[in-house]
C-alpha atoms as one frame of an Amber mdcrd trajectory, in Angstrom:
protein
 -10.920  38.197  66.969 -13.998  39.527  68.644 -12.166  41.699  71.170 -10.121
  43.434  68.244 -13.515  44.177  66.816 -14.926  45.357  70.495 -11.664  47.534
  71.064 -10.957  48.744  67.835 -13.587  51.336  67.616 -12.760  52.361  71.018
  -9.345  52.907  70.240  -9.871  54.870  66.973 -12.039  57.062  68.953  -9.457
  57.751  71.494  -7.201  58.663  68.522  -9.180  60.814  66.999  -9.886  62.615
  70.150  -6.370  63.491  70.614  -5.758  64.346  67.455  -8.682  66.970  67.303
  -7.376  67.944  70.747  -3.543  68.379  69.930  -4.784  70.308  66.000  -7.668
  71.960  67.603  -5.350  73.534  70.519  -3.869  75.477  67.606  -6.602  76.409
  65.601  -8.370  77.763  67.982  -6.541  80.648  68.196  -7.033  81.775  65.171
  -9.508  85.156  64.785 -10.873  87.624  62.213 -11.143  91.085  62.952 -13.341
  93.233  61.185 -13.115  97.373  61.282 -15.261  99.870  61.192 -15.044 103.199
  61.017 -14.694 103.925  65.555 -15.521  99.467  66.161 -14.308  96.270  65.229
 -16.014  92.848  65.120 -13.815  89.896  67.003 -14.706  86.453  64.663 -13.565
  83.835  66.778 -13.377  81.245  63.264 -10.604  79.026  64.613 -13.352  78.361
  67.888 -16.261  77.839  65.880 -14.628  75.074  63.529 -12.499  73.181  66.296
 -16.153  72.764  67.984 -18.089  71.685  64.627 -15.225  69.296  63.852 -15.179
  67.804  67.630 -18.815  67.521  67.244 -19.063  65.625  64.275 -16.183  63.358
  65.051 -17.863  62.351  68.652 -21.391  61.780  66.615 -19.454  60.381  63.560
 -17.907  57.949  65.815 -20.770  56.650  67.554 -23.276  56.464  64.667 -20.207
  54.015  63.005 -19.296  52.245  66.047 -23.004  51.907  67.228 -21.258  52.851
  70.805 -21.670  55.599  73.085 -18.247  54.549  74.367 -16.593  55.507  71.510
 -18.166  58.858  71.473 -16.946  59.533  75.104 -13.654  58.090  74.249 -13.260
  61.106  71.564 -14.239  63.561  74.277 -11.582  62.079  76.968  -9.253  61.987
  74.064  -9.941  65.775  73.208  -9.906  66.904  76.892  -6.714  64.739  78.043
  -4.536  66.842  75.305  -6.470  70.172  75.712  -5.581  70.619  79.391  -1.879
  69.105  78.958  -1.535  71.795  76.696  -3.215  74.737  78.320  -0.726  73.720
  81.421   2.352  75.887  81.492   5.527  73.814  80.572   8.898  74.298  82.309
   9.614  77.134  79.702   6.994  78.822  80.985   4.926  78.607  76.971   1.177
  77.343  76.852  -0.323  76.454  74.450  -3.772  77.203  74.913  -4.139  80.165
  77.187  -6.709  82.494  79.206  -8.531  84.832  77.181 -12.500  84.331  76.654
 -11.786  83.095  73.302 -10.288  80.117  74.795 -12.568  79.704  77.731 -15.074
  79.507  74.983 -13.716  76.483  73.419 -12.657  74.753  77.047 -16.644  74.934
  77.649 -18.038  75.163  74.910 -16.090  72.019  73.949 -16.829  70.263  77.544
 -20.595  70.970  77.217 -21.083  70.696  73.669 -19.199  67.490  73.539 -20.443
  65.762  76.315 -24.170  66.656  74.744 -23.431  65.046  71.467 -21.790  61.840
  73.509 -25.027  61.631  75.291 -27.191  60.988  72.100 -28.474  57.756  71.287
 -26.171  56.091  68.738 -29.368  55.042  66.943 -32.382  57.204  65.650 -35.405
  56.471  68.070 -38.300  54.421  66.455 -42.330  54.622  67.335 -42.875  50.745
  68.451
């Protein structure tokens, strides 16, 4: 019974991180462009809540686990399906591919992720 309990945050968080990773490969692609009159304004809004939602999961997950395990377990999760899907398949499709947008989210995710795994899983008291 007491490995069930040791694994089964681990395993959740490894869920979770694919799941972000296989939704969030899609998502981010989504954009908003904005004209004006001789510019436009690129919103990458897809980028910007894949990331928040990565982010919370991998602190989410550790706070409720009390495990910094768990919290890298969403990140392997998320980068394991990220980079199968930015591979090309057979048919030659992708699913995440090579613009800055998506750059963006491969380091913004790799960096901001593996900052919010680092974290202590408690807050720090004064002794």
């Amino acid at each position: 019974m007491t490995v069930v309990r040791k694994a089964a945050p681990l395993l959740g968080g490894l869920g979770v991180g694919l799941l972000i990773g296989l939704l969030g490969a899609f998502v981010q692609a989504h954009r908003s462009i904005l004209i004006f009159s001789d510019r436009y304004l690129v919103i990458p809004w897809g980028v910007l809540i894949v990331l928040g939602v990565l982010i919370a999961s991998i602190r989410g997950v550790a706070l409720g686990s009390s495990s910094r395990a768990a919290a890298w377990l969403v990140l392997a999760g998320w980068i394991v399906v990220t980079i199968f899907l930015a591979s090309e398949t057979a048919g030659g499709d992708i699913a995440v591919s090579s613009g800055a947008r998506q750059w963006a989210y491969l380091l913004g995710g790799a960096i901001l992720g593996s900052a919010a795994a680092t974290l202590p899983t408690r807050p720090l008291r004064p002794s």
